[in-house]
N, CA and C atoms as an extended XYZ file, in Angstrom:
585
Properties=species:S:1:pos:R:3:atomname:S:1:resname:S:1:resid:I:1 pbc="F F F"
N       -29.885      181.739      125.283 N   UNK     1
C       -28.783      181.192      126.030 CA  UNK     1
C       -28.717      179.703      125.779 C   UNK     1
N       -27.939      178.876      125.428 N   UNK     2
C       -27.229      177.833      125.466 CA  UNK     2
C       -25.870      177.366      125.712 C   UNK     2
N       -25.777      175.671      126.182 N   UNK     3
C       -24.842      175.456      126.429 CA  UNK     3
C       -24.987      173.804      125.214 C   UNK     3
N       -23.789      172.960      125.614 N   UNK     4
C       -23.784      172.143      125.119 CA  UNK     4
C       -25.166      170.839      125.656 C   UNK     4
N       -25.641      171.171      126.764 N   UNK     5
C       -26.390      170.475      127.332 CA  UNK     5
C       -27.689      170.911      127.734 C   UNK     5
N       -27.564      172.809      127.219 N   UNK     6
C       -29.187      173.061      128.031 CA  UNK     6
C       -29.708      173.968      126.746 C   UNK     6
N       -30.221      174.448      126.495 N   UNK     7
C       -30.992      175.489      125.974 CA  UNK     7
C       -31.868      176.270      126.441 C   UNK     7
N       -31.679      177.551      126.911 N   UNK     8
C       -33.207      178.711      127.700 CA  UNK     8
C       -33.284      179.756      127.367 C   UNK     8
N       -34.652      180.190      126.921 N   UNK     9
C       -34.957      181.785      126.263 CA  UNK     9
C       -35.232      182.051      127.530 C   UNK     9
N       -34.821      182.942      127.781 N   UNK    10
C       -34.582      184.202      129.173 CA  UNK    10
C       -35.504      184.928      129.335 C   UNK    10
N       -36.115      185.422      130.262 N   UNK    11
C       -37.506      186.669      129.751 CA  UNK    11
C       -37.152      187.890      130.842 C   UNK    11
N       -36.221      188.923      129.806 N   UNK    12
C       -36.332      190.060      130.432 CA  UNK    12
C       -36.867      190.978      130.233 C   UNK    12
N       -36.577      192.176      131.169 N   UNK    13
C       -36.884      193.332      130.846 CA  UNK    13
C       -36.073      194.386      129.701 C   UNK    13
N       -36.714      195.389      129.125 N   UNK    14
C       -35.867      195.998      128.321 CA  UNK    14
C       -34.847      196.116      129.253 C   UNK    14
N       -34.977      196.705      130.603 N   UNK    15
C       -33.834      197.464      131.803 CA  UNK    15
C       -32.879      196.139      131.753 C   UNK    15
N       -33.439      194.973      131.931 N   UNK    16
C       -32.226      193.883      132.321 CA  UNK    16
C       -31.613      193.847      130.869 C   UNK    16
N       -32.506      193.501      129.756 N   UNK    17
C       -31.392      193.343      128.763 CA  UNK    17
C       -30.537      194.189      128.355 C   UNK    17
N       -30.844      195.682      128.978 N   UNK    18
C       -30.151      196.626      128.971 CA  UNK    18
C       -28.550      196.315      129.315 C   UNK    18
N       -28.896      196.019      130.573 N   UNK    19
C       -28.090      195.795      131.610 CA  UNK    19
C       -27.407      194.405      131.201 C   UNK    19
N       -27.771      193.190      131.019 N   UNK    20
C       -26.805      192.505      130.614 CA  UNK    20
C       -26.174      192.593      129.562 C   UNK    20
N       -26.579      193.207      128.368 N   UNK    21
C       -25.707      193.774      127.411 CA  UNK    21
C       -24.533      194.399      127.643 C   UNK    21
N       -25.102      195.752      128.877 N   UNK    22
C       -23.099      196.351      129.852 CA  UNK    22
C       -22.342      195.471      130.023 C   UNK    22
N       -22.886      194.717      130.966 N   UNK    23
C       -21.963      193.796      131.334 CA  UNK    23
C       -20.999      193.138      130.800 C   UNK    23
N       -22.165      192.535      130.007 N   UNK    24
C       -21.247      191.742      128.980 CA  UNK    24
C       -19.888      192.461      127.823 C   UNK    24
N       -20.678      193.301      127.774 N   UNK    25
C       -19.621      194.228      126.867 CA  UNK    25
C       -18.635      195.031      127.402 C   UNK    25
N       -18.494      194.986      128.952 N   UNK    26
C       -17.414      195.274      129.724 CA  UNK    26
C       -16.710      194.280      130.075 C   UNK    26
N       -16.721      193.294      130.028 N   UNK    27
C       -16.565      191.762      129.858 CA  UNK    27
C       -15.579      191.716      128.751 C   UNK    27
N       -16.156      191.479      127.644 N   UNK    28
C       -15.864      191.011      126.333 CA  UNK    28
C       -14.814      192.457      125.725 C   UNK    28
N       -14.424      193.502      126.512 N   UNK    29
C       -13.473      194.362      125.903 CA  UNK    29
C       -12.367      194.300      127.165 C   UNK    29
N       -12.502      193.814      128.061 N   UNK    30
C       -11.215      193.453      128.502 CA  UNK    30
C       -10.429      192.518      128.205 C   UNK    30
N       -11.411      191.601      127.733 N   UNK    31
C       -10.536      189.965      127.044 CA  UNK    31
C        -9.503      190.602      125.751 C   UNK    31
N        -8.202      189.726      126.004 N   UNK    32
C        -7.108      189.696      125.237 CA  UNK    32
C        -7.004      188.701      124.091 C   UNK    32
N        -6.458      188.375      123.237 N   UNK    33
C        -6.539      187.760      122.037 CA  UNK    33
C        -6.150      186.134      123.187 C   UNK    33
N        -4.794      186.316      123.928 N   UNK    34
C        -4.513      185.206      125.217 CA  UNK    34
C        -5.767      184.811      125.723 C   UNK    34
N        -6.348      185.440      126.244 N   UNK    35
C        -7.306      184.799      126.897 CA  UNK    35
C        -8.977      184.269      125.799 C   UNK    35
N        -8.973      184.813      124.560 N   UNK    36
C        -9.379      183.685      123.498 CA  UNK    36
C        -8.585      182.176      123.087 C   UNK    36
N        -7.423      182.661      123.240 N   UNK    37
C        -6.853      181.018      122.693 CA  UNK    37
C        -6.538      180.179      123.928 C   UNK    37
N        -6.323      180.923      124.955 N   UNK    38
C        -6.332      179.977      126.237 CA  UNK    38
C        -7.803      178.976      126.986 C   UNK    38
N        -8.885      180.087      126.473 N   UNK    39
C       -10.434      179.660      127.398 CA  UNK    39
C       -11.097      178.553      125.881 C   UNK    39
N       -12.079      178.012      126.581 N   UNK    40
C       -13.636      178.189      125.797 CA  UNK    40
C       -14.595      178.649      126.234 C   UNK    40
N       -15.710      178.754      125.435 N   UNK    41
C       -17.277      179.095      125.651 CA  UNK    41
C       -17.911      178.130      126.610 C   UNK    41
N       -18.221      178.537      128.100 N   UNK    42
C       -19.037      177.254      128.444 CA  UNK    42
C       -20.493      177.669      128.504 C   UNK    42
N       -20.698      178.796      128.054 N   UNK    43
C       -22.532      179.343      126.868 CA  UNK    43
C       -22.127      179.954      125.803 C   UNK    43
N       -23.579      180.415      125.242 N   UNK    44
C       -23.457      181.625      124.598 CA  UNK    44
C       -24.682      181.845      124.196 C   UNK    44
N       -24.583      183.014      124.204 N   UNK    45
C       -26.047      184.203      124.119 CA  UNK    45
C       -25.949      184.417      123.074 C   UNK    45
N       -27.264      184.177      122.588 N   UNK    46
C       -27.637      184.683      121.330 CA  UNK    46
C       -28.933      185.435      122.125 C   UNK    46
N       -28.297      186.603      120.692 N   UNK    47
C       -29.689      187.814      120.656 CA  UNK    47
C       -30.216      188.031      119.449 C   UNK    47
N       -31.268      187.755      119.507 N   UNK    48
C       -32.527      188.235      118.176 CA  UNK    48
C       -32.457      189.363      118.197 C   UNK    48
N       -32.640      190.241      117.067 N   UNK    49
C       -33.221      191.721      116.081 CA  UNK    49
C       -34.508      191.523      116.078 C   UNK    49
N       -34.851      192.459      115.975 N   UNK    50
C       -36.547      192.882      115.297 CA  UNK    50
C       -36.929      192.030      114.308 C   UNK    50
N       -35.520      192.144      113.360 N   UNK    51
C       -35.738      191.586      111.849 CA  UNK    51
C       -36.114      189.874      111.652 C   UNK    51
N       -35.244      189.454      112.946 N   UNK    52
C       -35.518      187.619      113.443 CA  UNK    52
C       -34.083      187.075      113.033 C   UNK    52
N       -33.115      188.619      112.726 N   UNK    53
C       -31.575      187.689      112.861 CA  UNK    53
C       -31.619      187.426      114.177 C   UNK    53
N       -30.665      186.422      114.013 N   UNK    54
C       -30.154      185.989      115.827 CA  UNK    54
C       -28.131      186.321      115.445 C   UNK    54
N       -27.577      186.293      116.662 N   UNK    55
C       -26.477      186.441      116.780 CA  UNK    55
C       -25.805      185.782      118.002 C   UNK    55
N       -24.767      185.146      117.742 N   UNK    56
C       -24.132      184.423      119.225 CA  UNK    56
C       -23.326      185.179      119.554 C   UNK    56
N       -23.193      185.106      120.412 N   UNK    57
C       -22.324      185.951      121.100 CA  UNK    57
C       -21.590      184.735      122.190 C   UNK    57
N       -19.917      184.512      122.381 N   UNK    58
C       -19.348      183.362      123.616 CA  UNK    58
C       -19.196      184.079      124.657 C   UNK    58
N       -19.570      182.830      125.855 N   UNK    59
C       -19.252      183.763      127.222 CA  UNK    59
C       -17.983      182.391      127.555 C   UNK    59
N       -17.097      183.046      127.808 N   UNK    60
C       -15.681      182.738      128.614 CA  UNK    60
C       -16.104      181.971      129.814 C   UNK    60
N       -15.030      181.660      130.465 N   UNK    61
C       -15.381      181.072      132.040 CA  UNK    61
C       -15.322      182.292      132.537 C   UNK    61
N       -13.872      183.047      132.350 N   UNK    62
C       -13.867      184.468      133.157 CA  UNK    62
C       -15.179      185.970      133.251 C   UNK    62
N       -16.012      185.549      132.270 N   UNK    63
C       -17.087      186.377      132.031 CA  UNK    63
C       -17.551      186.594      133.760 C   UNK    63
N       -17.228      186.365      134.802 N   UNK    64
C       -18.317      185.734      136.043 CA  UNK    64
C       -19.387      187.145      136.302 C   UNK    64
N       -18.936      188.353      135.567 N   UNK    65
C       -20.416      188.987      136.301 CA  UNK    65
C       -21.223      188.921      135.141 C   UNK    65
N       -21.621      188.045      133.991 N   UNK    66
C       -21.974      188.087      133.229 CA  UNK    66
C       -22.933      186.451      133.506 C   UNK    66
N       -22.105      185.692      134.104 N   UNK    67
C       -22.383      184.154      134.368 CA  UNK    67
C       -23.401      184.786      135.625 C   UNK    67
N       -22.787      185.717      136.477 N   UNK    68
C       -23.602      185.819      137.562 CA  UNK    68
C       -24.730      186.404      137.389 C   UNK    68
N       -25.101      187.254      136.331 N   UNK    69
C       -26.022      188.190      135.831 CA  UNK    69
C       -27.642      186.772      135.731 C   UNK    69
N       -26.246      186.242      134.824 N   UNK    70
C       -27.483      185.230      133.987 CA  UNK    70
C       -28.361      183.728      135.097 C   UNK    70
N       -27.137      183.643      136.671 N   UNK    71
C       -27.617      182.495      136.845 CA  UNK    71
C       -28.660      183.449      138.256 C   UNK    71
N       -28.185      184.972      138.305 N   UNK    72
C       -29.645      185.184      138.793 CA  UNK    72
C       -30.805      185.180      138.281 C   UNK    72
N       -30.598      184.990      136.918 N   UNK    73
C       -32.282      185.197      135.762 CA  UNK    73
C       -32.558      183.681      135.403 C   UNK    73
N       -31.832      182.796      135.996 N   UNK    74
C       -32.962      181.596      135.755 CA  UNK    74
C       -31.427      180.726      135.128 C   UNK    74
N       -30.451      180.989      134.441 N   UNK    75
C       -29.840      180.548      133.738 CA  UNK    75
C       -28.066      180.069      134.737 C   UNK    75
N       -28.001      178.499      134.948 N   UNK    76
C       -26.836      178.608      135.652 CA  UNK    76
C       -26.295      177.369      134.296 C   UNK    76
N       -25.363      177.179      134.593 N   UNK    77
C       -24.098      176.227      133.845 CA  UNK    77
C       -23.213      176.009      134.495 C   UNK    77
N       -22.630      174.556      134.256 N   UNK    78
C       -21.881      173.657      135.014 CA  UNK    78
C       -20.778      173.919      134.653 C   UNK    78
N       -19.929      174.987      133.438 N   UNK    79
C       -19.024      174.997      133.465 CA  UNK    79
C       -18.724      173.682      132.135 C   UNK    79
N       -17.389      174.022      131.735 N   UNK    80
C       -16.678      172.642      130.556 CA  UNK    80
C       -17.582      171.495      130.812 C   UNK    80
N       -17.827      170.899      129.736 N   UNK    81
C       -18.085      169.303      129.474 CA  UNK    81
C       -17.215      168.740      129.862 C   UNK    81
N       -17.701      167.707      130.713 N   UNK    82
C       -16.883      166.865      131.599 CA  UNK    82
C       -16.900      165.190      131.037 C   UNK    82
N       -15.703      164.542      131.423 N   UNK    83
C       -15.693      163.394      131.012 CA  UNK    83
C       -16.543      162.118      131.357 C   UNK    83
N       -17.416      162.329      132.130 N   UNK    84
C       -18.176      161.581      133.006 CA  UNK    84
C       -20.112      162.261      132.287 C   UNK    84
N       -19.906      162.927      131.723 N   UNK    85
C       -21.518      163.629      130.749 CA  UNK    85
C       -21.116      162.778      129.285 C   UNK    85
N       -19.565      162.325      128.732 N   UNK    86
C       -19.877      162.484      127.327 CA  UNK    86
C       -19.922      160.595      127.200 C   UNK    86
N       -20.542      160.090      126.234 N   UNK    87
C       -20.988      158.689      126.135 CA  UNK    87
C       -19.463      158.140      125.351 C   UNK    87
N       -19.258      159.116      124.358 N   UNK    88
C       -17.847      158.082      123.783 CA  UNK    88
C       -17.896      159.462      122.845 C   UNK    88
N       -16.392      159.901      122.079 N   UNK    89
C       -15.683      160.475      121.082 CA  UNK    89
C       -15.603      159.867      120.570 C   UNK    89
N       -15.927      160.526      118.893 N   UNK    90
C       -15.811      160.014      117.606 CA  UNK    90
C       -14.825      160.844      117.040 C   UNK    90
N       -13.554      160.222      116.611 N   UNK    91
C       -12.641      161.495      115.730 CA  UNK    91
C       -12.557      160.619      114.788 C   UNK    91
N       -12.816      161.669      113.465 N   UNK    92
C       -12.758      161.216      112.199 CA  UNK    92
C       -11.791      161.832      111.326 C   UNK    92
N       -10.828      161.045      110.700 N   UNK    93
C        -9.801      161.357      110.221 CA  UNK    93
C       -10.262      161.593      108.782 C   UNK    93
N       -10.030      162.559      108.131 N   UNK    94
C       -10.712      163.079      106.315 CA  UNK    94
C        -9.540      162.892      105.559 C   UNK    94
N        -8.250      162.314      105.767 N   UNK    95
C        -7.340      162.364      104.841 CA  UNK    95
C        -7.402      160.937      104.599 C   UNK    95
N        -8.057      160.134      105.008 N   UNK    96
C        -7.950      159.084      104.628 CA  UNK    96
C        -8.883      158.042      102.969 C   UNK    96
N        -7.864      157.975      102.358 N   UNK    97
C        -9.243      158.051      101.345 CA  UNK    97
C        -8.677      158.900      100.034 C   UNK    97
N        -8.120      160.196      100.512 N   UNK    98
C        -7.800      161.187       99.810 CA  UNK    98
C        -6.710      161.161       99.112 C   UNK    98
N        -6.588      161.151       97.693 N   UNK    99
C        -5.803      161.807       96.927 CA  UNK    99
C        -5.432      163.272       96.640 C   UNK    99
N        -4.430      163.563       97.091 N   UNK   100
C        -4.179      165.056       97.225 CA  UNK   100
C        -3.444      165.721       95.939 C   UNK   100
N        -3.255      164.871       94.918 N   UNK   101
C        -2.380      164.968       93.687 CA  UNK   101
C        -3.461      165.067       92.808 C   UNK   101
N        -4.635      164.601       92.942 N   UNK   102
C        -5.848      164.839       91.747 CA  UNK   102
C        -7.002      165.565       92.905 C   UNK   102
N        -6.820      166.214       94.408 N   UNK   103
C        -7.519      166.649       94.932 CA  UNK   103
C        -9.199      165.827       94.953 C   UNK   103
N        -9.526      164.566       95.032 N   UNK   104
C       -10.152      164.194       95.096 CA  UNK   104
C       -10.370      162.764       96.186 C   UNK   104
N       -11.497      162.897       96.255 N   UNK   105
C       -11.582      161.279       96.958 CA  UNK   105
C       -11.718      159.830       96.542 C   UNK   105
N       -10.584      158.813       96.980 N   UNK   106
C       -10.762      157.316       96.003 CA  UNK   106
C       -12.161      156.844       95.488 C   UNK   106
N       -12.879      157.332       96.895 N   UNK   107
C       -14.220      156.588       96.973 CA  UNK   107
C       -15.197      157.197       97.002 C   UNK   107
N       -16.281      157.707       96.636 N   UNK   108
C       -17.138      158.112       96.975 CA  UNK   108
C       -17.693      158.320       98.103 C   UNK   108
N       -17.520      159.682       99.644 N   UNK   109
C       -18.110      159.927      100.800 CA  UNK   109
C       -16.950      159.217      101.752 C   UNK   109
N       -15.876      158.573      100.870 N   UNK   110
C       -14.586      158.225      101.922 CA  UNK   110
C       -14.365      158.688      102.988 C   UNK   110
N       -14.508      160.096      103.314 N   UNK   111
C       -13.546      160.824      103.826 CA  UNK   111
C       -14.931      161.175      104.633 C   UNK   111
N       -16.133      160.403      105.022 N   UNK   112
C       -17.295      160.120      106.309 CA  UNK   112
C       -17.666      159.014      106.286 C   UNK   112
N       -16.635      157.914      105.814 N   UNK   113
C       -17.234      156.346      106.433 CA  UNK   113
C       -16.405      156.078      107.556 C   UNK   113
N       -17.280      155.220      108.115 N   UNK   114
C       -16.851      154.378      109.428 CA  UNK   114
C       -15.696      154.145      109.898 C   UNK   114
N       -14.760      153.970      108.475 N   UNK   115
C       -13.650      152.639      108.562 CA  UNK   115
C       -12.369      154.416      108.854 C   UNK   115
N       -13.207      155.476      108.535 N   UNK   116
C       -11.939      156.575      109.259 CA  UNK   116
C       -12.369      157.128      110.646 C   UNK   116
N       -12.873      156.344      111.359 N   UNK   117
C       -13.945      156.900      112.744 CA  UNK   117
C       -12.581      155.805      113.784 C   UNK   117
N       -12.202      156.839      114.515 N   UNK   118
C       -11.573      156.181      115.669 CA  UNK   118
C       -12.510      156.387      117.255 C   UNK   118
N       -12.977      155.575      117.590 N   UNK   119
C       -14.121      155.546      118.533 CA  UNK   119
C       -12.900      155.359      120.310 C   UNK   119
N       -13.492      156.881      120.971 N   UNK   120
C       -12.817      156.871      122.281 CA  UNK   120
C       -13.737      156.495      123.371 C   UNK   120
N       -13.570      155.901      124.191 N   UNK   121
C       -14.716      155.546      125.423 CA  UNK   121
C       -14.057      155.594      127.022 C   UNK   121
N       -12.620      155.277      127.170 N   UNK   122
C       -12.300      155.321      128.107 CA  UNK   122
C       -11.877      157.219      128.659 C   UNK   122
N       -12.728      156.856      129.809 N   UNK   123
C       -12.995      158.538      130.326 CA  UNK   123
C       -11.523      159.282      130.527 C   UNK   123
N       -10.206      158.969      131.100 N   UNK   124
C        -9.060      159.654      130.674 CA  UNK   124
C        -8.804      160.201      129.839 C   UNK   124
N        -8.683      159.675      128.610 N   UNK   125
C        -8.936      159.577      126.893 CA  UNK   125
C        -9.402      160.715      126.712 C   UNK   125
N       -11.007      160.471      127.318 N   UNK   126
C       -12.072      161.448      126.480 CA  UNK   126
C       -11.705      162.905      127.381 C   UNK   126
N       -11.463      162.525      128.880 N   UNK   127
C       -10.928      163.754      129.368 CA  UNK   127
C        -9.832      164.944      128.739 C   UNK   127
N        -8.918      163.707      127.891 N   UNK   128
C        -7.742      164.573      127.236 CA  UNK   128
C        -8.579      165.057      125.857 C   UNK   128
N        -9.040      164.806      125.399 N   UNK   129
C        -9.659      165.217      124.026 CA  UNK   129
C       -10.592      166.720      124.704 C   UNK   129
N       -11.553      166.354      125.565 N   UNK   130
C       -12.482      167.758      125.647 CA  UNK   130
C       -11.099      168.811      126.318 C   UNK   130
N        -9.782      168.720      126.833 N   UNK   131
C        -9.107      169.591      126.735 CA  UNK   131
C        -8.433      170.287      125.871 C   UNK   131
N        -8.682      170.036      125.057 N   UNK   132
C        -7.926      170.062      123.662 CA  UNK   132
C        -8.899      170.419      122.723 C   UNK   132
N       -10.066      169.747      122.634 N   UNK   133
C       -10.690      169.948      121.383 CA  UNK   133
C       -11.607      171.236      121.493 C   UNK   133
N       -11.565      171.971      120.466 N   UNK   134
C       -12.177      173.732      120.647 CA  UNK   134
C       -13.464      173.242      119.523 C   UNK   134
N       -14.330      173.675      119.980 N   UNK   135
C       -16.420      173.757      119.291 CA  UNK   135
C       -16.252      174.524      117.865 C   UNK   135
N       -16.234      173.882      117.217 N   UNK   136
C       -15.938      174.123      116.023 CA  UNK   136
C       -16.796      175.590      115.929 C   UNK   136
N       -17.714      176.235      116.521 N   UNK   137
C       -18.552      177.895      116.216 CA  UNK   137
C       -17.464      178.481      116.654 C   UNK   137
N       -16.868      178.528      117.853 N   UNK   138
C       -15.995      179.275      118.762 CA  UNK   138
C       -14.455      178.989      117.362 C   UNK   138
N       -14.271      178.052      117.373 N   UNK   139
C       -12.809      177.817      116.230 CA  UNK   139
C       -13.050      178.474      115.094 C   UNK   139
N       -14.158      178.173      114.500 N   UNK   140
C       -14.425      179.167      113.008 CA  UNK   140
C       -14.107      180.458      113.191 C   UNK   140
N       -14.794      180.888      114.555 N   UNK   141
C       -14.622      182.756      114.785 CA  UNK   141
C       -13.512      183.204      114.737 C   UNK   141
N       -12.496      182.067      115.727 N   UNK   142
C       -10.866      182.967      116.079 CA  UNK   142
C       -10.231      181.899      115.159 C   UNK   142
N        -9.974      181.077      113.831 N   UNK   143
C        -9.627      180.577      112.959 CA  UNK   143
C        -8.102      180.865      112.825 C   UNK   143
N        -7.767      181.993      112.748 N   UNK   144
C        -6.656      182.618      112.825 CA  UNK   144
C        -5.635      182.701      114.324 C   UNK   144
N        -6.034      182.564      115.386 N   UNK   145
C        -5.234      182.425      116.115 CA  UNK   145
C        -5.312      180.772      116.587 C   UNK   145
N        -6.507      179.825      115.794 N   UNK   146
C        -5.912      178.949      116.882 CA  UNK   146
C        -5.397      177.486      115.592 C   UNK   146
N        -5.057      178.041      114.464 N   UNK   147
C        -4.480      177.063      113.641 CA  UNK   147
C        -4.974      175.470      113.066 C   UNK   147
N        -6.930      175.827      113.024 N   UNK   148
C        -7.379      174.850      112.828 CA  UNK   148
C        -6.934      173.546      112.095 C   UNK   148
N        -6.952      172.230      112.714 N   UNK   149
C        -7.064      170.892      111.864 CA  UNK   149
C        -8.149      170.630      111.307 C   UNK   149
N        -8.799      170.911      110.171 N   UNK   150
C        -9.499      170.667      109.673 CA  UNK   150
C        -9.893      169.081      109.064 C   UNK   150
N        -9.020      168.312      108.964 N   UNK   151
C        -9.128      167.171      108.609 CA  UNK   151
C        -9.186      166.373      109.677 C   UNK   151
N        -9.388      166.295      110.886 N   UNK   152
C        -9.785      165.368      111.798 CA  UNK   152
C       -10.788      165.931      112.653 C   UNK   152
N       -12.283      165.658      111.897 N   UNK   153
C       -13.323      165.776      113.389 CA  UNK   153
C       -13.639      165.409      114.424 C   UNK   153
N       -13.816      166.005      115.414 N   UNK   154
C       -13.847      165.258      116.846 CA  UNK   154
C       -15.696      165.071      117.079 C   UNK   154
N       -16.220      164.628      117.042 N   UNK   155
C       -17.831      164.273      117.543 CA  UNK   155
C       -17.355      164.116      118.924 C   UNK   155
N       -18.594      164.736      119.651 N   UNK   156
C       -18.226      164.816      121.401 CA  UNK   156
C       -19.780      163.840      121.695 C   UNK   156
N       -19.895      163.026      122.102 N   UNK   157
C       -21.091      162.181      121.829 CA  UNK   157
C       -21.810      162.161      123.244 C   UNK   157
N       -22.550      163.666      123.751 N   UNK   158
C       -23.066      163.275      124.654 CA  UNK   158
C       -24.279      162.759      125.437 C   UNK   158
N       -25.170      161.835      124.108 N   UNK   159
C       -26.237      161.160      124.157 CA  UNK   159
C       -26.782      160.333      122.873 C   UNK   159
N       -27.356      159.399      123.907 N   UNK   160
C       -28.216      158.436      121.673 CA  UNK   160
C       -29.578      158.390      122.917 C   UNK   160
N       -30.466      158.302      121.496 N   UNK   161
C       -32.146      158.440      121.935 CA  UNK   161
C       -31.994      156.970      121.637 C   UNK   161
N       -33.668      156.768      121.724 N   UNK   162
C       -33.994      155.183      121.330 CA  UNK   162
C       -33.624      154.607      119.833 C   UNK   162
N       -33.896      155.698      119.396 N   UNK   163
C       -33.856      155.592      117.612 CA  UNK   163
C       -32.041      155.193      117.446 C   UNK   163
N       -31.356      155.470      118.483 N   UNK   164
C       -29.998      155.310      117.815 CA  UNK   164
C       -29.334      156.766      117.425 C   UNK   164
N       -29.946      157.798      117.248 N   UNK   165
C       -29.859      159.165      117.125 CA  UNK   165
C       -28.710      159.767      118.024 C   UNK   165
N       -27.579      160.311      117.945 N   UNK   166
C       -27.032      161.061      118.829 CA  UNK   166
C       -26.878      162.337      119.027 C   UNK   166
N       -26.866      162.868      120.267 N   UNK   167
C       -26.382      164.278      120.477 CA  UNK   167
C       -25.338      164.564      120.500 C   UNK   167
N       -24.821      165.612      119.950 N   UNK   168
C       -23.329      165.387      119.804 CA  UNK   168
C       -22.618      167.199      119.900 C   UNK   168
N       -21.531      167.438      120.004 N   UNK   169
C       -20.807      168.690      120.034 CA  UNK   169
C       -19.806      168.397      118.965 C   UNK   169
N       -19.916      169.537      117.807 N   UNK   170
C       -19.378      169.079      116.687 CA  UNK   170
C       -17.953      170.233      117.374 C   UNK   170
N       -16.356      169.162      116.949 N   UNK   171
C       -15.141      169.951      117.646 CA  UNK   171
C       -14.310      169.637      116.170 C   UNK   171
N       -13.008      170.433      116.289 N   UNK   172
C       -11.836      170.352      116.136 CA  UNK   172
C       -10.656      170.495      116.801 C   UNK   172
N        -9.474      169.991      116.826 N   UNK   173
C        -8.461      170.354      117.780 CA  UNK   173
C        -7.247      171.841      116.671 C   UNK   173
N        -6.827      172.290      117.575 N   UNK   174
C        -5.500      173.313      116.602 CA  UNK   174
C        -4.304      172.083      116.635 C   UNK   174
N        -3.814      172.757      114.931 N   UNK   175
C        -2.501      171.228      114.944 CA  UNK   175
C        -1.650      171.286      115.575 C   UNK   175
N        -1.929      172.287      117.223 N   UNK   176
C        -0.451      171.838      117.813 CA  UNK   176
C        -1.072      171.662      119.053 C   UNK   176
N        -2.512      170.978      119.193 N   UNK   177
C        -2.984      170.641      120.472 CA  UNK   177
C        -3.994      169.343      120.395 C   UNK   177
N        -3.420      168.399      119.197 N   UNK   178
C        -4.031      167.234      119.095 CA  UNK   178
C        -3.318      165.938      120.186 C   UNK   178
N        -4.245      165.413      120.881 N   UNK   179
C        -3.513      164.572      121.908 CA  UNK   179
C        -2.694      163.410      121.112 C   UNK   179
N        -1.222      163.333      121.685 N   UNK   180
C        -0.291      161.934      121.320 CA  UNK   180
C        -1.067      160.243      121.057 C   UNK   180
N        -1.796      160.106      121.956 N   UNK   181
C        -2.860      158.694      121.620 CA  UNK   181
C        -3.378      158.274      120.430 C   UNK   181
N        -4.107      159.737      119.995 N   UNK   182
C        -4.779      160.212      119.000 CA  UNK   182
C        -4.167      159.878      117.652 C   UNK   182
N        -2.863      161.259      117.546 N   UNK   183
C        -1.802      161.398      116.729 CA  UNK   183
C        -1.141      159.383      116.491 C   UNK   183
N        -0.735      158.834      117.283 N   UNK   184
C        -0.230      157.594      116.659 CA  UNK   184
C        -1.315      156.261      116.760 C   UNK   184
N        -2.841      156.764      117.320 N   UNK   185
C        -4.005      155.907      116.529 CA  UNK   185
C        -4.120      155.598      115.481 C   UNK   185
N        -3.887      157.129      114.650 N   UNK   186
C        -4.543      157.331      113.244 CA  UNK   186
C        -2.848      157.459      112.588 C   UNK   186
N        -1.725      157.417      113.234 N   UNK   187
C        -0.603      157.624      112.120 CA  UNK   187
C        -0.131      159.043      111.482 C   UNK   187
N        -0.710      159.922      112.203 N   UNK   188
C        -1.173      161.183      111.581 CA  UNK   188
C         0.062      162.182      112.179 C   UNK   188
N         0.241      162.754      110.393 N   UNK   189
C         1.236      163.902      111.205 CA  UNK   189
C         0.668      165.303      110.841 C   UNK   189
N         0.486      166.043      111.978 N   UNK   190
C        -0.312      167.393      111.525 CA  UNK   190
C         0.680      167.861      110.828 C   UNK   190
N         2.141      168.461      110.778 N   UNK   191
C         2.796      169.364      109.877 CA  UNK   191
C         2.327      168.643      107.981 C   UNK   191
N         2.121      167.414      107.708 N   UNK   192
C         1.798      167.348      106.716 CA  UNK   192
C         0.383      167.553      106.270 C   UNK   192
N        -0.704      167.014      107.343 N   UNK   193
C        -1.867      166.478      107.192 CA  UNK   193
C        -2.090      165.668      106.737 C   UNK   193
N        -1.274      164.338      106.822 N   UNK   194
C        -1.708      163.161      106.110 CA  UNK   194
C        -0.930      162.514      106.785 C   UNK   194
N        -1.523      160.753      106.944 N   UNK   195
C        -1.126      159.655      107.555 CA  UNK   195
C         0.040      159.536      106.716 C   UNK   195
């Protein structure tokens, strides 16, 4: 089980993992394709094989006898990342740099230096971005319904160690749910993908 902020191996019984497996999978077959592009993941369970695959599996907000399962076994969550947990957003714009006529980059690693990093700190801001911006595991899966921007990463920055090191939630937004601030920061028009 993890979230963006916790990590916990669970210790059940075969009977409970039995049992939260139902659940969950009575859960996860009522959800509608709507209620994937409307929610996010605020966990997700991963389960190990014998073999030492692991597998994630997202739990919804609406999952609740599944949330409730888990925060009787040791495991609770606060629900969405909130604007008041994250230190500052990093969105990085990748078209910048880019030649799209020889498909290459001017510069060497252009398209991850600094000078395309638009740095957010004021908590409104960052509030509108974690509404918007979908966890890039959860976006890869449903790719198809939610019309990834691939060229602007969102870093969700919700810690630096001593070293300078950060923790971070790697996001993207869909190109028809990138915030206006954002969009005329960087100059950016999603129907083209380029400034």
């Amino acid at each position: 089980m993890y979230t963006s902020l916790e990590d916990k191996r669970l210790t059940l019984t075969k009977e409970e993992i039995a049992n939260l497996l139902d659940i969950y999978r009575n859960e996860l077959t009522s959800l509608s394709l709507e209620d994937v592009q409307a929610n996010k993941p605020i966990a997700t369970l991963r389960l190990g094989l014998a073999n030492e695959r692991e597998f994630d599996y997202f739990i919804l907000p609406s999952f609740t006898e599944t949330l409730k399962f888990l925060e009787e076994h040791g495991f609770k969550t606060e629900g969405a990342i909130k604007a008041e947990q994250v230190k500052k957003v990093i969105v990085n714009d990748r078209t910048k740099g880019y030649d799209s006529d020889m498909e290459v980059y001017e510069k060497e690693q252009s398209y991850n230096s600094e000078e395309n990093n638009y740095i957010y700190e004021e908590k409104a801001e960052i509030q509108e971005i974690l509404d918007n911006a979908i966890p890039s595991n959860y976006l890869n899966s449903y790719s198809l319904l939610f019309k990834p921007e691939y060229n602007l990463e969102v870093n969700i920055v919700l810690g630096v160690d001593e070293y300078g090191n950060e923790t971070y939630v790697y996001s993207y937004f869909s190109k028809d749910n990138i915030p206006d601030f954002i969009l005329k920061d960087i100059g950016y028009n999603p129907e083209s993908g380029k400034n």
